[in-house]
TORDOFI-159725 format. One line per 5 residues: number of its first residue (from 1); for each residue x, y, z of C-alpha. Coordinates in nm, 2 decimals. Layout:
// TORDOFI-159725
NUM> X Y Z; ... .
END
This chain:
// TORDOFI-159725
1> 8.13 8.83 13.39; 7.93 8.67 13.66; 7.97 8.84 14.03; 7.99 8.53 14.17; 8.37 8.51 14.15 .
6> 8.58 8.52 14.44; 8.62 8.83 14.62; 8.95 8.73 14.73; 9.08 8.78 14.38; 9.18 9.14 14.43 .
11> 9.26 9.21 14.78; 8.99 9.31 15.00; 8.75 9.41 14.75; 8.38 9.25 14.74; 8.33 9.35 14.41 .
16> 8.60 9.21 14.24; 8.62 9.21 13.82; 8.24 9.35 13.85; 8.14 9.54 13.55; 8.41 9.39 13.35 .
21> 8.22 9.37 13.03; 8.27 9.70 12.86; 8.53 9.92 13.09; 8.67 10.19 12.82; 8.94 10.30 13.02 .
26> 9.28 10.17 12.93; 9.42 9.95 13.22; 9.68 9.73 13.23; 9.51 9.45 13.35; 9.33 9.27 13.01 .
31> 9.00 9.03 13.05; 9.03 8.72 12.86; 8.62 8.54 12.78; 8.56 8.26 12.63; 8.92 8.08 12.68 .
36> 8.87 7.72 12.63; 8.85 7.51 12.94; 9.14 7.27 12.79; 9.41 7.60 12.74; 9.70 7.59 12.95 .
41> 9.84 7.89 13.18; 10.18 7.94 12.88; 9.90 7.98 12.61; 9.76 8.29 12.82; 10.04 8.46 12.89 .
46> 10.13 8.40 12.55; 9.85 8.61 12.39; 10.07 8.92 12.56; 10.42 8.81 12.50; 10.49 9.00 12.18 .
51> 10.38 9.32 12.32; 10.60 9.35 12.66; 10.63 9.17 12.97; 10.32 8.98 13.14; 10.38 9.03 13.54 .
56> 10.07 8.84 13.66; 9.80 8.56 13.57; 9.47 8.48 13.67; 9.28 8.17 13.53; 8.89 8.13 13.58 .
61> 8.85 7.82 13.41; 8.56 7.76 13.51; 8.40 8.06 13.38; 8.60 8.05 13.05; 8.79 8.33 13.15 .
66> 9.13 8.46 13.24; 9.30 8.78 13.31; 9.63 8.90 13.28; 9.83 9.21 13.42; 10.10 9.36 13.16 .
71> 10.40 9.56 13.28; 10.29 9.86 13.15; 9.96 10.03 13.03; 10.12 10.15 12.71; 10.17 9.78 12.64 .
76> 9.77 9.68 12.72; 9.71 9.98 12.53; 9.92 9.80 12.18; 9.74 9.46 12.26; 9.40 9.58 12.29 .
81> 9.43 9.78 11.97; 9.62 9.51 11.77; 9.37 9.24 11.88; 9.07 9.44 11.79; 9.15 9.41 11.43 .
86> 9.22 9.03 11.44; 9.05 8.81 11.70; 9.32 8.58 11.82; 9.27 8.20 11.82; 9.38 8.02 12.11 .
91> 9.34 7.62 12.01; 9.14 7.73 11.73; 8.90 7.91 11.93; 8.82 8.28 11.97; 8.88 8.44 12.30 .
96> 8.79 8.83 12.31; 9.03 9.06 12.47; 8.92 9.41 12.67; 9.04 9.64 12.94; 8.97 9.55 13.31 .
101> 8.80 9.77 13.54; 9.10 9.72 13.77; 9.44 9.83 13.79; 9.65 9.56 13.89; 9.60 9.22 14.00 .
106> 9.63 9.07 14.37; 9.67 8.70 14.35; 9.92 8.64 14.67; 9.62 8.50 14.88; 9.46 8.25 14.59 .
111> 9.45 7.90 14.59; 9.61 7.69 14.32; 9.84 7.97 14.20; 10.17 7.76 14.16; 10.08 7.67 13.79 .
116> 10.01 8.06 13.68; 10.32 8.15 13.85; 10.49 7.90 13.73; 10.35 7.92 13.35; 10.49 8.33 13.39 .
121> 10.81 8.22 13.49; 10.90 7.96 13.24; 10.73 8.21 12.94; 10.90 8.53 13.05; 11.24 8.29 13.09 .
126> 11.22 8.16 12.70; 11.13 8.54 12.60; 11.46 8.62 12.78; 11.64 8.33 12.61; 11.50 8.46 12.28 .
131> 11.68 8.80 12.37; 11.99 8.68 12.46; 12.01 8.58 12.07; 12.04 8.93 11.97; 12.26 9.04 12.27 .
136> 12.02 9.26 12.47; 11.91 8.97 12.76; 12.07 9.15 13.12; 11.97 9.54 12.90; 11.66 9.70 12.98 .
141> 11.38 9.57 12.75; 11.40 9.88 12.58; 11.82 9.86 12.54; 11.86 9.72 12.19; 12.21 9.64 12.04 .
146> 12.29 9.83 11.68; 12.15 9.59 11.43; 11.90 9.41 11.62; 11.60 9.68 11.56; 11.23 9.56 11.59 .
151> 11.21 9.75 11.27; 11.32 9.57 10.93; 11.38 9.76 10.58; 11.26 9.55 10.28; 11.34 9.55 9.90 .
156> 11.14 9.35 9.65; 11.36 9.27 9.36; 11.25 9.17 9.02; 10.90 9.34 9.03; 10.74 9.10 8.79 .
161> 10.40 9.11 9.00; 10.28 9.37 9.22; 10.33 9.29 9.57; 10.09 9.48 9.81; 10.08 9.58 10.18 .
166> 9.85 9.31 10.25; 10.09 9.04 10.11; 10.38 9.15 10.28; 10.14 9.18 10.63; 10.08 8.78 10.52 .
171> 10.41 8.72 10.50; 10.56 8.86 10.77; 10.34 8.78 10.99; 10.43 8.45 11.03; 10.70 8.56 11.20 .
176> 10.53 8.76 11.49; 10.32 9.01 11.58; 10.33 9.32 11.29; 10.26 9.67 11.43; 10.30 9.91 11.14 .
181> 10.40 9.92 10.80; 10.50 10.19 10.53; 10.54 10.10 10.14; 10.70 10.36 9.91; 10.94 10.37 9.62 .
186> 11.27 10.46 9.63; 11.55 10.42 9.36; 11.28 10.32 9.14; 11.30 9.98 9.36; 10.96 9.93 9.55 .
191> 11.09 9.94 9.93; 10.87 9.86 10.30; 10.99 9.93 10.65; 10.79 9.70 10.85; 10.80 9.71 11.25 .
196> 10.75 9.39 11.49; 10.62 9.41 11.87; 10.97 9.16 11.94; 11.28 9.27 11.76; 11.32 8.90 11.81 .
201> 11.06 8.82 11.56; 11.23 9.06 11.32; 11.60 8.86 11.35; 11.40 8.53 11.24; 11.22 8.69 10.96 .
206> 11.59 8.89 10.81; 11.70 8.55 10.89; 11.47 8.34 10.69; 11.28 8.56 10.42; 11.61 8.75 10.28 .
211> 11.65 8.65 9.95; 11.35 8.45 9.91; 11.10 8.44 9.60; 10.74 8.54 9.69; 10.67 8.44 9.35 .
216> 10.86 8.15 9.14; 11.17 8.37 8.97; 11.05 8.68 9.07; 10.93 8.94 9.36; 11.30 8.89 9.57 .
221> 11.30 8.95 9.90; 11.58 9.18 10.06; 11.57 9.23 10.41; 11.83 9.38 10.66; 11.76 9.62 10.97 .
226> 11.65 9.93 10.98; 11.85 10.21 11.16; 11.51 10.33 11.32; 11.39 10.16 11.63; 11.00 10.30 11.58 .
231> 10.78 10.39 11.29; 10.56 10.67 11.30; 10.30 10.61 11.08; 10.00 10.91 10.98; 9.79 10.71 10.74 .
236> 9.59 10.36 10.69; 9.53 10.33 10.34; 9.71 10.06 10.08; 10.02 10.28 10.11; 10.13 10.25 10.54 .
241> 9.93 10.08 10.82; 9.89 10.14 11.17; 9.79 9.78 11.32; 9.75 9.96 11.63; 9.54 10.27 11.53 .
246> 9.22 10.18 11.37; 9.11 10.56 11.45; 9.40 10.68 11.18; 9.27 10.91 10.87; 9.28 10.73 10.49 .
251> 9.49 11.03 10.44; 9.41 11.30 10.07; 9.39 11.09 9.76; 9.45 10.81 9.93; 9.12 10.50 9.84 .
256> 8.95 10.45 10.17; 8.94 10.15 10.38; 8.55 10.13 10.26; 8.32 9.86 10.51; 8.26 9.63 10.18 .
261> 8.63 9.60 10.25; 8.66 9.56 10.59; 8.37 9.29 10.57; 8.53 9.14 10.26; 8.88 9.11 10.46 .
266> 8.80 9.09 10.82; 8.98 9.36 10.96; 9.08 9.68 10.78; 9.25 9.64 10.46; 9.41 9.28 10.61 .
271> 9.29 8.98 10.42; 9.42 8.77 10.73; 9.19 8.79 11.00; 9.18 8.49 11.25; 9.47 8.37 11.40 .
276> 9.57 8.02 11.45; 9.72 7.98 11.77; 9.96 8.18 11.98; 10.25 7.99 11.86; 10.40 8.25 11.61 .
281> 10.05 8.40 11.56; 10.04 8.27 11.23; 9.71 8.39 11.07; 9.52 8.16 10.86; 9.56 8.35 10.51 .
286> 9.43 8.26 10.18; 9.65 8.41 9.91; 9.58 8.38 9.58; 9.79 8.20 9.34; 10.00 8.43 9.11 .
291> 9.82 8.42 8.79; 10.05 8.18 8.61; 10.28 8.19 8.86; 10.32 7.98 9.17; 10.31 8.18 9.53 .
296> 10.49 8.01 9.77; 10.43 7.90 10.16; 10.65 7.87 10.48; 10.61 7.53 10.68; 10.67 7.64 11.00 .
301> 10.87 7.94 11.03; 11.15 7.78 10.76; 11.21 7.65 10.43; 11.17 7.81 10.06; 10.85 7.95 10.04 .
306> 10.65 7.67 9.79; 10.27 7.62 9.70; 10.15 7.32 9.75; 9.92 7.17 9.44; 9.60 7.18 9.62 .
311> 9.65 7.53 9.63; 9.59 7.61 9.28; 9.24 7.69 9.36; 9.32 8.05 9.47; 9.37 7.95 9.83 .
316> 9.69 7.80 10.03; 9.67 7.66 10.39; 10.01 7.71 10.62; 10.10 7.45 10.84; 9.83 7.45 11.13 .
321> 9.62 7.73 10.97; 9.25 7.70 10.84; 9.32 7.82 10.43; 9.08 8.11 10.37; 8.93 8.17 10.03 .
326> 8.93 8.48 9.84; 8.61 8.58 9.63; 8.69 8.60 9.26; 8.41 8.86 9.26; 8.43 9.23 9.22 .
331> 8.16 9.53 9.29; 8.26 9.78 9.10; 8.09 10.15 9.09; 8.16 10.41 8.84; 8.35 10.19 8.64 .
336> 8.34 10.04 8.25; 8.43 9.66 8.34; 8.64 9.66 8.02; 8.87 9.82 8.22; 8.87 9.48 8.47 .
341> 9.00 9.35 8.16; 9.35 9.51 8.16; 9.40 9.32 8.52; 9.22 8.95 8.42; 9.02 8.79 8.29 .
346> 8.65 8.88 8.28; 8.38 8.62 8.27; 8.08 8.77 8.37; 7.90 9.11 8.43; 7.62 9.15 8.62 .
351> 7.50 9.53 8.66; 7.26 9.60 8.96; 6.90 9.66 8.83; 6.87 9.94 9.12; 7.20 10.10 9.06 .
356> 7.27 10.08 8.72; 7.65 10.27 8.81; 7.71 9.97 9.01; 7.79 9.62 8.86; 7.91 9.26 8.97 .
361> 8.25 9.19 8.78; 8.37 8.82 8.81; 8.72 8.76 8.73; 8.89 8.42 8.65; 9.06 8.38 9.01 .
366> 9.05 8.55 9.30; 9.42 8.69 9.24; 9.29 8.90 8.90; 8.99 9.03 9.11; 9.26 9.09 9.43 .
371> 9.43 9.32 9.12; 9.18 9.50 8.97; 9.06 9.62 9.31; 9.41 9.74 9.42; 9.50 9.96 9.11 .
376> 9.13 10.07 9.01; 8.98 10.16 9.38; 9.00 10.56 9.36; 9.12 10.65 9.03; 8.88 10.92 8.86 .
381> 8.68 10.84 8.56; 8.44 11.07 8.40; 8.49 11.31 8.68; 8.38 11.02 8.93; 8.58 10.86 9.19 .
386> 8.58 10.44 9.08; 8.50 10.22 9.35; 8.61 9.85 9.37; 8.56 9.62 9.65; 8.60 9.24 9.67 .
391> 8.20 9.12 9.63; 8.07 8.87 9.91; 7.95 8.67 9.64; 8.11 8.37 9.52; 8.03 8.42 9.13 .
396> 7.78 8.59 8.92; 7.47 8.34 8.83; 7.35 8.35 8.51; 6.98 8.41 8.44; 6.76 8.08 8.39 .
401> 6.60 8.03 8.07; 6.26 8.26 8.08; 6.38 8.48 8.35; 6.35 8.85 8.30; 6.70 9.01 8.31 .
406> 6.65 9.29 8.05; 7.04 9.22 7.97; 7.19 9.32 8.28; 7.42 8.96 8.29; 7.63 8.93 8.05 .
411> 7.90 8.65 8.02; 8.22 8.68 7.85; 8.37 8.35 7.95; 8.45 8.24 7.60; 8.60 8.54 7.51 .
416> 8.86 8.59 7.28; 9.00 8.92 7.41; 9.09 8.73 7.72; 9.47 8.84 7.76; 9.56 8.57 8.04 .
421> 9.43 8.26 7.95; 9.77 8.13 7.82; 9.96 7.98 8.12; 10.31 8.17 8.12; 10.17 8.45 7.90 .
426> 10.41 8.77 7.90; 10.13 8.96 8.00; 10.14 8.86 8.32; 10.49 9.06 8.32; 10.31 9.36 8.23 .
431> 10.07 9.43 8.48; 10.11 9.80 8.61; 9.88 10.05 8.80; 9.68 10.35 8.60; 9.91 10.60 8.43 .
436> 9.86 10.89 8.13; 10.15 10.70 7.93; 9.95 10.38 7.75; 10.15 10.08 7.53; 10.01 9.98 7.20 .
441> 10.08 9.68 7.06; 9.99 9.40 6.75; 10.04 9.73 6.53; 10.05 9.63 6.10; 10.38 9.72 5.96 .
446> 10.15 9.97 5.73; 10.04 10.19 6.03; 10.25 10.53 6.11; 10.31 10.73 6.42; 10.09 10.97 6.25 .
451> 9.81 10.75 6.18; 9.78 10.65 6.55; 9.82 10.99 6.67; 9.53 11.08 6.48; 9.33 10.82 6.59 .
456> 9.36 10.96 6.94; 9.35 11.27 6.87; 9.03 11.24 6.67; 8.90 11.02 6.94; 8.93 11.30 7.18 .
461> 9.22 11.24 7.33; 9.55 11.51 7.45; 9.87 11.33 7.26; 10.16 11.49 7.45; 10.41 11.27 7.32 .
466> 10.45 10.95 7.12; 10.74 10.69 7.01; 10.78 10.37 6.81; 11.01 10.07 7.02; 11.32 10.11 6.82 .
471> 11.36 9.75 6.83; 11.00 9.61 6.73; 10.76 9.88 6.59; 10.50 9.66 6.63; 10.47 9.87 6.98 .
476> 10.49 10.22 7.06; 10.40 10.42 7.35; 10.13 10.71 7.37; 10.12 10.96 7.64; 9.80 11.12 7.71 .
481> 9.73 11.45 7.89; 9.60 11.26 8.22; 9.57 10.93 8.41; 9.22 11.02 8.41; 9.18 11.05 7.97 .
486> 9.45 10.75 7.95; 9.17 10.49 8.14; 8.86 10.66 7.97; 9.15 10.55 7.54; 9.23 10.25 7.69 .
491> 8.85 10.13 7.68; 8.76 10.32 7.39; 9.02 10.17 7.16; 9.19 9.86 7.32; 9.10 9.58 7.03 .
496> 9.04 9.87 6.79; 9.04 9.71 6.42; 9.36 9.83 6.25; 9.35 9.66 5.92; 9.57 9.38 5.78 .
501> 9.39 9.17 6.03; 9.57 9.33 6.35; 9.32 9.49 6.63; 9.56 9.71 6.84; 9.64 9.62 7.21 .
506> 9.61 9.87 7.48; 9.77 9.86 7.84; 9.90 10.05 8.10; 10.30 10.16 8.08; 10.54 10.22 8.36 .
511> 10.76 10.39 8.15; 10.74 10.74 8.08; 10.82 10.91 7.68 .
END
């Protein structure tokens, strides 16, 4: 920052906000660059609302620059860490937030204060307005009513489509600022708890997302309260996230958040990165449409979540948000593309002529290669850990006629083993993560348990257990002796010729024998 600013800005000091470019020590005074000369005083303050109570302003306009004083350093603390994982946006600029070198800030003596003070008051009075909703305005900030906990327990219903942390983090944040969240599964049911800076933010979103459709007919919403008022979360992986804590292990057998990621994503693990505008701090998101199903968007902060047609693309813009689009190409190490298959459609394979482990995979939409990556990344295959990042590349070119490519590109566009290119196929229902216990299907009347035991067994393969549907025995289930030997059968024998003109289809099974 240039030493030419006032020295009157702090008190006495002649070397006021000097060195302000890199201070590492947490303060709860925050440096604001590059604001845009047109942003009001709110907007400011607004960039520290959702994590406690702004107490002072400072606007250098003239030097694109502000600075703000928060109530508390543990506060500055949870903005600085949340906003270096997603650049805010303040009129669809970037501003870039630090620490300041100083410890409070003395603006009784400045001219042409009455705006910042008057911009503080009217913010901190809505916040307080906001509060009264829930009950809590004349308690201590930290005095929450039963029922009204910044920390919301979700349910998805009707699990048709997997729903990851990085979709909820898209939802929800629409809403307000989200700290931390924890997936598990409980009851069978696939459950989050998911904490806001504002337990104001989390009464709209109970309000407004329970019993909503991420997907058309399926992936319901339940939300209610939490009893807890705080999450404590050890791990950032694709199971809990620490918005706050980029310095948090990936936790044992847990896939790292890998920099191909992080670059691929913007910030760790979210696929949101900029935000819009402090209003909300909506982030400008490109999710992917369902694979024949239609994902659904929030005008505002209200209304049934619905796609608009433009969308179908593999990219959806939210009112007053730049859409961002996914990549619908994967790089994939240690990994037999075949098993891209199981999760889309692949049209092309490009493997790298310096690292013949690694290969380009492109999918048919950016919402197949979104699944691949988030049930392949970290399983074990031949003893080898797979790796599968979203690819900076936009699609995999083909070789021009006379180039050299010694068969490394291969295209598969035309396909017929394709198993989603029928809109509203019921494979799209049957989408599940790795597991030792595999579903056959398109079996011949003619062809025994026996038979296709033996054709695993023969194969190589541990057959632990193995049963006909008793309702169609055109599909059975197999279970294998691992995860590991159920990913290396699925790619030996999916499409394997069975006679009678059947080829057998193989596919990962939630269900257990």
């Amino acid at each position: 920052m240039s030493n030419s600013t006032p020295s009157t800005a702090n008190g006495n000091e002649s070397k006021a906000f000097k060195g302000d470019r890199s201070p590492c020590v947490p303060s709860r005074v925050i440096h604001i660059r590059k604001v845009p000369i047109e942003v009001s005083e709110a907007e400011v303050v607004l960039l520290g609302v959702p994590f406690g109570k702004v107490t002072n302003l400072l606007m250098l306009k003239g030097k694109n620059q502000a600075f703000i004083e928060m109530a508390s350093e543990e506060a500055a603390m949870t903005m600085v860490n949340y906003y270096t994982t997603a650049t805010p946006h303040v009129r669809n600029q970037p501003v870039y937030i630090q620490y300041s070198n100083h410890r409070e800030l003395k603006t009784d003596n400045l001219p042409n204060q009455g705006r910042a003070q008057a911009a503080l008051q009217a913010v901190n009075a809505m916040h307080a307005g906001n509060m009264s909703l829930s009950g809590s305005a004349s308690a201590p900030d930290s005095a929450l009513l039963p029922g009204h906990s910044p920390v919301l327990r979700i349910i998805i219903e009707n699990l048709f489509y997997p729903v990851s942390l990085e979709v909820l983090h898209q939802i929800f944040s629409k809403f307000g600022t989200v700290l931390k969240i924890i997936t598990f599964t409980k009851n069978n049911q696939f459950q989050a708890l998911l904490q806001y800076a504002d337990p104001m933010n989390a009464h709209h979103a109970k309000v407004t997302l329970d019993g909503q459709n991420i997907y058309n007919a399926c992936c319901t919403l339940r939300v209610e309260f939490s009893k807890l008022t705080s999450l404590n979360v050890k791990y950032n992986n694709d199971k809990s996230r620490d918005f706050t804590r980029l310095d948090l292990p990936s936790g044992d057998g847990q896939p790292t958040l890998e920099p191909t990621m992080t670059a691929a994503f913007g910030a760790p693990g979210i696929i949101s990165s900029p935000y819009a505008g402090v209003a909300g701090f909506a982030p400008a998101i490109g999710l992917p449409q369902a694979a024949g199903l239609s994902m659904q968007t929030m005008p505002g902060a209200l209304g049934p979540l619905t796609i608009p047609s433009s969308a179908v693309a593999g990219r959806m813009a939210i009112h007053g948000m730049a859409p961002t689009t996914l990549h619908s190409v994967l790089l994939v190490s240690n990994l037999n593309p075949d098993v891209s298959g199981v999760y889309g459609d692949v049209h092309r394979v490009k493997i790298l002529f310096n690292k013949k482990e690694n290969a380009l995979v492109q999918m048919a939409d950016a919402t197949q290669a979104q699944l691949a990556m988030s049930h392949l990344n970290g399983q074990r295959l031949h003893g080898k850990v797979i790796r599968v990042t979203i690819s900076k590349h936009h699609t995999v070119q083909l070789p021009r006629e006379g180039q050299e490519d010694q068969g490394l590109t291969k295209d598969y566009s035309g396909s017929p083993l394709h198993r989603f290119k029928k809109p509203g196929s019921k494979n799209f229902q049957n989408i599940f993560p790795p597991s030792a216990t595999l579903h056959l299907s398109n079996i011949p009347p003619s062809i025994t348990d026996d038979i296709l035991k033996d054709l695993f067994a023969t194969s190589g393969y541990t057959v632990k257990a193995f049963k006909f549907f008793q309702k169609d025995r055109k599909m059975a289930l197999i279970q294998l002796g691992s995860v590991e030997e159920a990913i290396q059968a699925l790619i030996d024998l999916h499409n394997h010729d069975l006679g009678e003109n059947h080829h057998l289809r193989v596919s990962f099974s939630k269900s257990t024998i």
